[in-house]
Structure formats: C-alpha cells, structure tokens
N, C-alpha and C positions, 0 to 999 in steps of 0.2 A: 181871783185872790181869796183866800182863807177870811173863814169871817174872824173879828176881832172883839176887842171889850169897847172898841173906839165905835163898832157899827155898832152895838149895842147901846151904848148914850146913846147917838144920833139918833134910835129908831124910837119916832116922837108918838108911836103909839105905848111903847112903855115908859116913859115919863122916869129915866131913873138918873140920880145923881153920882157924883164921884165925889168919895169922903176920905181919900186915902189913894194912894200909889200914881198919883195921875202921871206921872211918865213914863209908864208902860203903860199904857192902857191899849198899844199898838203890836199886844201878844197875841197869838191867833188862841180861837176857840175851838176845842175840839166836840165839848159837849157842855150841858149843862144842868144839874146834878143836884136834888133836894135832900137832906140830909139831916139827921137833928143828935145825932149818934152824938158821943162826947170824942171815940174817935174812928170818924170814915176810912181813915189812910187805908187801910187792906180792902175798901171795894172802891180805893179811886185808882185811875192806869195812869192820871197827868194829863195837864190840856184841859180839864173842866174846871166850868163856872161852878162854886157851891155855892147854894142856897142855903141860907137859913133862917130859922126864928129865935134861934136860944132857947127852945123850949127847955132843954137840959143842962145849956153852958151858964155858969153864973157869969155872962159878960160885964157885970161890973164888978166883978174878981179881977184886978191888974196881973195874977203871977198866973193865974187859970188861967185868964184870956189870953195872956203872952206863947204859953205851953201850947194852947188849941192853934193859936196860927201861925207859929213857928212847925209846928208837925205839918201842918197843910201843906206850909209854903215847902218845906222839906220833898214833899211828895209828889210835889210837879201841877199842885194848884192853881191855878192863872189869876184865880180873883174871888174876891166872896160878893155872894149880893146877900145884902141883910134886912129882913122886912120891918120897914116902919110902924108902928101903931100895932103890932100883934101882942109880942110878950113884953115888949116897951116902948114907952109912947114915945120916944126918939130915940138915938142913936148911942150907945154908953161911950162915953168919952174912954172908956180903957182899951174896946174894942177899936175905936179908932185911932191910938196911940198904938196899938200894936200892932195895925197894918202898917201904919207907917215905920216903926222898926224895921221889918220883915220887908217893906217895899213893895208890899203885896196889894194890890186896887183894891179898894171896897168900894161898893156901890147902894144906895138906898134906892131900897126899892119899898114904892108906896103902897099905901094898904090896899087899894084902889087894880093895885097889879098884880094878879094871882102866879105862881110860878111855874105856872102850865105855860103861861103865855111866856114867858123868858125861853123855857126849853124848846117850844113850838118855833121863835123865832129862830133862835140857837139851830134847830133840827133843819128848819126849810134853808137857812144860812149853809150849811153843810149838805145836803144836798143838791143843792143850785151850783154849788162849789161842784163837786162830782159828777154832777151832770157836763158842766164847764169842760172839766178834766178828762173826763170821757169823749165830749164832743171835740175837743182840740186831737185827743189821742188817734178819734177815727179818721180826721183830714190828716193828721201827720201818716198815719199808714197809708190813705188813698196819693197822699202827694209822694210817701217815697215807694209805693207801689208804680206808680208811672216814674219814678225814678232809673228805679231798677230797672225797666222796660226799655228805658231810652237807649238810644246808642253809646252814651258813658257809661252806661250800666253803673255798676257800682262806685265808681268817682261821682256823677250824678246823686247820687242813693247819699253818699258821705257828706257829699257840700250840702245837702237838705236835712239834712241830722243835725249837722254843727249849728247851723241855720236855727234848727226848735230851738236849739237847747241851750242857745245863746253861748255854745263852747266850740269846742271842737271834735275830729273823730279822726281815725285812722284804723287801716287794716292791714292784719299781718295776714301773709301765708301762711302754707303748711311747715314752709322751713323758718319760720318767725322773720323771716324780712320784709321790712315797709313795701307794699305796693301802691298804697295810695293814701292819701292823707288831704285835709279840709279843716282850714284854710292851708293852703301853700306853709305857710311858716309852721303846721303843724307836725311836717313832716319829723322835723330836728325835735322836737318835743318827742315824738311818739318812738324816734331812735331810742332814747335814752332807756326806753321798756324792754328794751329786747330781754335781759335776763328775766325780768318778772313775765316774760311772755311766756320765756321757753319752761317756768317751771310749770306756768298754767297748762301748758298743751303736752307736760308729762302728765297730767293730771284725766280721767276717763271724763270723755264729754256727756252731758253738758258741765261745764263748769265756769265759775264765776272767780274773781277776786278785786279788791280796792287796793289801790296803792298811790301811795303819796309821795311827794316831790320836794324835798328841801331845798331844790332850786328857786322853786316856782308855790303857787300860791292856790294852786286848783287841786280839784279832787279826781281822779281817774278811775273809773270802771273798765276793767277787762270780761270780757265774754265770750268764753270758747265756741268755737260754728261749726257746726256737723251731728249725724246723729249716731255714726259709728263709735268704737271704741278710742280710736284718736282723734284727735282736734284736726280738720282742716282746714283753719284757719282761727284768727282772734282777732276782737271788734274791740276798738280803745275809742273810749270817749272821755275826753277832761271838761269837769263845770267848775265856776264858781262855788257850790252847793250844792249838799245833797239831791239828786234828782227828784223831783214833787211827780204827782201824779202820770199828769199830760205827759210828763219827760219819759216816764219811766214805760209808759204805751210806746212812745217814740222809740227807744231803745230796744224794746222787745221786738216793735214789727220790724226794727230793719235786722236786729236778729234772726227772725224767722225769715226773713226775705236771702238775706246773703247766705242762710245757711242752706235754702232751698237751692241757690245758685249754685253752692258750690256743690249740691251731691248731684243735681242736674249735670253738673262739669266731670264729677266724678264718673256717672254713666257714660257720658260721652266719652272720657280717656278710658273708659275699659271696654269698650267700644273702638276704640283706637288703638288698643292695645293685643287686641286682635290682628285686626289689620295689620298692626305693625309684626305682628308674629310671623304672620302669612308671607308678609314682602320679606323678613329676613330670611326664611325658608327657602324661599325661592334664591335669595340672592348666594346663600351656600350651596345651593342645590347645582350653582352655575348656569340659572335662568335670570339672567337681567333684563330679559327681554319681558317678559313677564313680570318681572318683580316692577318694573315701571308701571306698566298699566294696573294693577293693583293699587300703587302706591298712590296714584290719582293725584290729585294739587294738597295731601294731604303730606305725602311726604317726595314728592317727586323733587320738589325743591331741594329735599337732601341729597337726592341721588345724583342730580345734576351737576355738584360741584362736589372736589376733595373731600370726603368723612373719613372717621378714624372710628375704627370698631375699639369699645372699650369693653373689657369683660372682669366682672371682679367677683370675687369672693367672701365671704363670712371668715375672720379669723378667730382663734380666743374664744371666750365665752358666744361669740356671736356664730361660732361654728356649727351645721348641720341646721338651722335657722333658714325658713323660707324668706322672701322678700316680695312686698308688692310694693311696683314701681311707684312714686308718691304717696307712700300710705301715712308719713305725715311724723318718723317717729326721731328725734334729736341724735343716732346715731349708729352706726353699723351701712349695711346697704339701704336702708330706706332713708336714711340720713343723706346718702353719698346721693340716692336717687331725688331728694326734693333742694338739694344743692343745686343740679345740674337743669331741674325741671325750671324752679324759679328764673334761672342764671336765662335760660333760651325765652320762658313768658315773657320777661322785662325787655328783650329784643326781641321777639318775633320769631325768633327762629324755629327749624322743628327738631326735635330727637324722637330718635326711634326705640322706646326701651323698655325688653322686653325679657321679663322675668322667666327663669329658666334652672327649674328644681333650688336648689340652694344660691345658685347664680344670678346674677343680673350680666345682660346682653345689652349694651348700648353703640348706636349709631349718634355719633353728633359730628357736626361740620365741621372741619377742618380749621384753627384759631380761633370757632367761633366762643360766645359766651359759655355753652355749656361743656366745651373743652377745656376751657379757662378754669371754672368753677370746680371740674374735676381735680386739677391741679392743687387749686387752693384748700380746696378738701381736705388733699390727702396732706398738704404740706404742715398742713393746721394741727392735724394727727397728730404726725410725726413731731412738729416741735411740743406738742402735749406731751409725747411718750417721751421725749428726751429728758423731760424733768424729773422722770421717776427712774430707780432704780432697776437699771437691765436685769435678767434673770439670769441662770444660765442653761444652756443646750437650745434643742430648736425650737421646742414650745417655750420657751422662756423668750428666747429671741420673738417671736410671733409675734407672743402679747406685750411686749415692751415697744418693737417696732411700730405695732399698729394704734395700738390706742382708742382709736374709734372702733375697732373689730371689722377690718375688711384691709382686701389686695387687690391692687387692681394692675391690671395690663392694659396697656395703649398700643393700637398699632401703627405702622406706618401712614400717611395719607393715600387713599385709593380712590377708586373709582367701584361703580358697579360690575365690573368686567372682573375684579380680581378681590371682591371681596370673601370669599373663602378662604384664599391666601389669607390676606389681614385676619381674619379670624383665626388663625394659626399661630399670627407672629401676636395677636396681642394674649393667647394660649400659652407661648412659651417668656414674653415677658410678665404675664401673673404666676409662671413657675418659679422665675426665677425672683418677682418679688418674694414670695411665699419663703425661697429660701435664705433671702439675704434679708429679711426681717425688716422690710420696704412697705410704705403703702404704698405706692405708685411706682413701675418701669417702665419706659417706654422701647419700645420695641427697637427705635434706632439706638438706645443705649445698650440693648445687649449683642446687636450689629456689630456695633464699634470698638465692644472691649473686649477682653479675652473670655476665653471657658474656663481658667483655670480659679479664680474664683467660685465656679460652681461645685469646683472638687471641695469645697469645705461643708459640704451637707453630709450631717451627722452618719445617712446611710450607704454615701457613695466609700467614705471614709471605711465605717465597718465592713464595707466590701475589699475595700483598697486591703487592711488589715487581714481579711481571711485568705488574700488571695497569695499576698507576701507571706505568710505566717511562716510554712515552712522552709524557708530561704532560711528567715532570720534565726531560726532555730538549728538550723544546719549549724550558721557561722557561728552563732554563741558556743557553739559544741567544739571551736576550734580548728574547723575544718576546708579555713577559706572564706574567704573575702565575697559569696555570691552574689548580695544583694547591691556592692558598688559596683562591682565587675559586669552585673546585667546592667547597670545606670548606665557606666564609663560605654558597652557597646551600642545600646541602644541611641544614647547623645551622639556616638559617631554614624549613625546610621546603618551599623554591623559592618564597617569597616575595620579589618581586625588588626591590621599594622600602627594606625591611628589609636585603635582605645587601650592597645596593649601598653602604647608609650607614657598613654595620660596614666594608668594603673602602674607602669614600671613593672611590669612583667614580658617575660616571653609570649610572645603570639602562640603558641604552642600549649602555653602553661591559659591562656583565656580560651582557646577552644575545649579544651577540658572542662573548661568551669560552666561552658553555656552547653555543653552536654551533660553538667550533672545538675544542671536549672531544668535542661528538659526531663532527663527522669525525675528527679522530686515534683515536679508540678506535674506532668502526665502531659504534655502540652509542647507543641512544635514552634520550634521561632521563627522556622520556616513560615510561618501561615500570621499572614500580616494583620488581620484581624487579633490575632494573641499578642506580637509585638504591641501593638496600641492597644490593646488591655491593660499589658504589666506597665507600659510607661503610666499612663495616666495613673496607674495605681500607683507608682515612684512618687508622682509629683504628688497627689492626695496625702501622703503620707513623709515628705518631706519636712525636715524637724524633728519627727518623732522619737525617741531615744532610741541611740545608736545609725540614725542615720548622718 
C-alpha cells in the first residue's frame, strides 16, 4: 500500500501532531519536501509532504498565510508539516485557520525532529512500496508465464490477469472478435469494444488506448499484440482504477507473453502456408494421391470431406494490392482472410489459404464455419455498398458493389479427385462477380441462370456494337430492313419460309437480304461459329436505338 500522512502520525519515532485537515490524513505520500521559498509551486510535481519553518512566510499575516496555502493546496500538495520552536515558539493560529479553509493536514512537527528524518521515513516508505510492486510484478509474470504454458494457454494467462488485477481481461483476434475472456461474464463486456478495438488495430503496433463505459463504471485498457506493422491481436483489461504499479507489471508481462504467442503462431501459419501451397499444387496438378500425403493430419481432414475452392480478388482502390493470408488488416482480401481464419480457429476446422500474386486461393469445408463466414463477408459488403450512391459503367459498378475492395467465387462442392475442375468453376464465378458488381457468386448460381446477363459488360457490348455497326448503317441509308431480317432468320434457326412470314416478306426478298449481311460483314452464315456471333451480339445489344 502507498505510504500516507496517516503512517506518518503513527511513526512514534517522529512524534508529530495533526493541527488541521484530519480527514485526509489518508492521502498517499509521494515525497517529502523542505522548502522556505515564499512560492515552491514551480519545483513541486504533487504528492509531497512540505516542510517548513516560516523562515520567510509572515505566518501570522491572515491574507499572506491564506495566499501561501491556498497556491500549495492548488498545486497538488498533500500536507504541510510545520516546525515547532524554530522561527515560532508555537504554532500561528492563522496558519492553522488556513489549513483548515483549504482542508489541507498540517502537522507539528517538534523541534526535537529534524526534517531529514521525515523525508528519510517518507523515502524508505516509498521504496518498500516499489520494492512491494516489483515483487508482486515478478510473481504475476512467473504465475502467468506458467499460464501461458499450460494447456489453456491463453484462457489460463486471462483468468490470472483478471485474478491481479481484481478486474477483468479479454482478447481479440486479428479480425477484433472475442476469443476468450475472464471471468465468463466478461465476455458481453468486452463485446461492446469491438469498434474501439478495430480503430486501435488500424493504428501501427505497438499501440495503446483507454476507453470508458457509460454503461458500466470501470476503466478499460486496450493493448495492441504483435511486433509487425499490424496488430495481431488486442488485450482488453477493465479495473475499478487506474492500474498501480504491481497492475501495471501484470499487464505488460501478459502483453509481452501473448504477443510472443502470437508471432510464434504467426511462424507456424507461414509454415503452413507453405505446406498448404504445396498440397493445392499438387491437387490442380491432378495429384491427389500426393496432395494427401503431403497434407499430413494438417489438412487431410480437409481433403477427406466435400471443400469448396474459394478464389477472390482485390477490387477498387484495393486493386493490384498483394494479400497475406491473416495479416490482420479490417478490409479488402486480408479482411475477407481473417473473417474466414477466425470463423474455422473458433471450431477447429482447417482451411487451406494460400496467397497467390494479387489473389487469394482458399480451400474450406464444405458448410463449414469458414464458408459461412465467407458469405457473411461479402453480404456485410454489399449491404454497406447499398447505402452509397451507385456509380456509373463498370468501374463505378465495382466500387459501389464491392465496398470492402474484393470478388469472390465459390465453387461447387468437391472432392480431391476433381479439384482443378472446382478451381475453374470458382475462376469463372469470380468473373462473373467482377462483372455484375457482386461480392460473392457461387458457381451453382451461374450453373443455373442464363449467359445472357453476361452480355451486359461494357466490352462484350462495344464488341456487340462494332460488329452490327455496318448493318445498322446500311438500313439507316434506306436500303432495307438487315438488322431485323438477320434477328427474324436467325430466331428461326435459318428457316426461310417461317422468318419470311414473321418479317412479311417474300422468302426470295430474305435470301437477298442474308446475302447482302454476308457481303457487308465479309462473313458466311454458313459457318455456325459466325451465326452465334452475330446472335449473341442481337441480344447484347437489344434496346439500343433503332432496334
């Protein structure tokens, strides 16, 4: 405990009285301070005992004396001790009127008691105290050093922290979601941080922040973990009070302990993410025979049941942008990767995911959490992006669809046998997110619906456009009807009795028309590759003026 004015009376080797403030006399002492100046304030910090004689105060001046300990008291002084018998043979009655205004302890100190010996006790008081605070500091690190150790590892480490500090503690991931928390009810407590988490872990580690609770009635310390440029996590502790010494040892070691855990963990998943590089290799390579034994009990569990290859992209400002798999940062692909990483830690599961130039390449189970979490991702995205004003064309579309800055494809569920395939189909549904301004498609979504939606990207369109062009120029010149006339035979399948009838012309008068489409275009309608050219270029371009 802090030494006080109260151990100070007691200590019956200094023999001093209380002449003034006796109900604080249970302020702590930080030092204590001989002084005769008329005013100390600029070499006092607050927390000390003054000493004095009056050599210089006229302490039986009522409006002087009042001035002198009102500035004191102002200044963060605890107490005056005043000597007896030096520069007066007792105690001025104005000086002890004006402690008591101010509420500030005086104490009489005898002639008998030199003020070496105050400061002396004062001194060894204050180091006994640090000594204390030190020694409590180095068991709280040896106890949450074998914390850490134990097979709760960090839940362990938590519930001995809250334990010091007579509070509580919790910790976030990389993605700011609660992983563990102490006591149990701390959990709902440490929820309510999550925005003041995610601003800290924008912030370069190490970093620090206090935040307070209009709920609740405690003080909270956040403390970034890691030693790289992002936060890998954040240590929440809530006290009744400022942290004191012991506390504040307490907090540091299980800071430097969890932070050690986590770059240790950090090694290990880049170590895994090797491996896991190796085994996807292998599995598009169309070696699943191999991609198993590699994958070891590391991720063989994945290969043994249904996975779904996810593959996504940087969109928007996030575009051309590298990714490492959890590197911990609130959005784009490493946002979308510590979603998906959290989502499988909290179950057990494994993913495999493995960064890949501007891409991210991910395996994860089949319904499990981190396919879940993918979902919720991107849907998060998207209702963000809904609220802001669409752009327009296709980079407007992007950035308005995406929000977070990424695309992603899902593929069907596979097995190892056919994961090439899947890496295809979840290839062509991040294509067609990319163009329908989607965070997320899944590959049986683009299974199931038509192509002709696809025709509405900006450059199949300018294709559609150059290829029709001189058709539509022909007929504006007056010279026939081409561009309905190829629609009306192609809808018929180049049956010429049938599209003559839907145009109201002669069969005779449409063979004419589809041999002056084949000169103007250079192009035979014979050769069924060019019929499904110009169609899909009809439909691309249906609505457009004049059709």
């Amino acid at each position: 405990m802090p030494h006080t004015l109260a151990s100070l009376v007691n200590h019956t080797a200094l023999k001093l009285t209380v002449l003034a403030g006796e109900e604080r006399l249970d302020v702590p002492v930080r030092w204590a301070h001989a002084s005769e100046l008329i005013d100390p304030v600029p070499y006092m910090e607050g927390g000390e005992l003054l000493l004095i004689t009056a050599l210089k105060l006229d302490a039986e001046d009522a409006e002087a004396t009042r001035r002198y300990v009102r500035r004191v008291a102002e200044a963060g002084v605890v107490g005056l001790g005043f000597a007896v018998g030096v520069n007066y043979e007792g105690v001025p009655e104005a000086l002890v009127e004006a402690a008591r205004e101010q509420g500030l302890p005086l104490l009489g100190v005898p002639r008998r008691t030199p003020f070496i010996a105050i400061s002396k006790a004062v001194s060894a008081a204050v180091a006994a105290d640090q000594y204390r605070a030190v020694t409590a500091g180095f068991e709280a690190q040896r106890e949450l050093t074998r914390a850490a150790l134990s097979a709760e590892g960090p839940a362990e480490l938590l519930a001995r922290l809250a334990a010091h500090l007579d509070g509580w503690a919790a910790l976030y991931d990389a993605s700011g979601a609660v992983v563990a928390a102490a006591p149990d009810w701390a959990a709902r407590r440490a929820a309510r941080l999550t925005d003041d988490v995610g601003r800290l872990r924008e912030r370069p580690a190490p970093a620090s922040s206090v935040v307070s609770d209009t709920d609740g009635d405690d003080r909270v310390e956040l403390q970034s973990l890691g030693t790289g440029r992002r936060a890998r996590g954040v240590l929440a502790v809530g006290t009744g009070a400022p942290l004191g010494t012991a506390e504040r040892y307490a907090v540091h070691s299980a800071v430097a302990l969890l932070t050690l855990t986590t770059e240790r963990s950090r090694a290990l998943q880049d170590a895994e993410q090797r491996l896991g590089a190796a085994v996807l290799k292998m599995l598009l390579a169309g070696e699943p025979d191999h991609a198993r034994a590699v994958a070891g009990r590391l991720y063989g569990g994945l290969l043994d049941a249904p996975f779904r290859v996810v593959v996504a992209e940087p969109v928007g400002e996030e575009q051309g942008s590298t990714v490492s798999a959890g590197a911990g940062a609130t959005g784009g692909l490493d946002g979308l990767a510590d979603a998906m990483d959290s989502a499988a830690a909290r179950t057990g599961e494994a993913v495999l995911a493995v960064p890949d130039g501007d891409r991210l390449i991910v395996l994860v189970a089949d319904g499990g959490a981190a396919a879940d979490a993918c979902a919720v991702y991107a849907a998060e995205a998207e209702a963000r992006a809904g609220a802001q004003p669409r752009a327009r064309g296709r980079a407007g579309r992007a950035e308005a669809g995406h929000g977070e800055g990424v695309a992603v494809g899902l593929s069907a569920p596979t097995g190892p046998t056919a994961a090439a395939n899947a890496y295809r189909q979840a290839e062509q549904a991040l294509s067609v997110a990319r163009r329908r301004g989607r965070a997320l498609v899944e590959h049986e979504d683009v299974a199931a619906g038509s192509v002709l939606p696809l025709l509405a990207d900006d450059a199949v369109r300018a294709f559609a456009d150059g290829l029709l062009r001189a058709l539509r120029e022909h007929d504006e010149k007056g010279r026939g009807d081409l561009v309905a006339s190829l629609r009306a035979w192609l809808a018929r399948h180049g049956q010429w009795d049938a599209a003559a009838a839907d145009l109201g012309v002669h069969r005779h008068t449409l063979r004419y028309r589809m041999r002056r489409v084949e000169e103007i275009l250079g192009r035979s309608l014979d050769d069924a590759d060019v019929r499904m050219e110009l169609w899909l270029a009809l439909k691309a371009t249906s609505g457009a003026p004049g059709e």
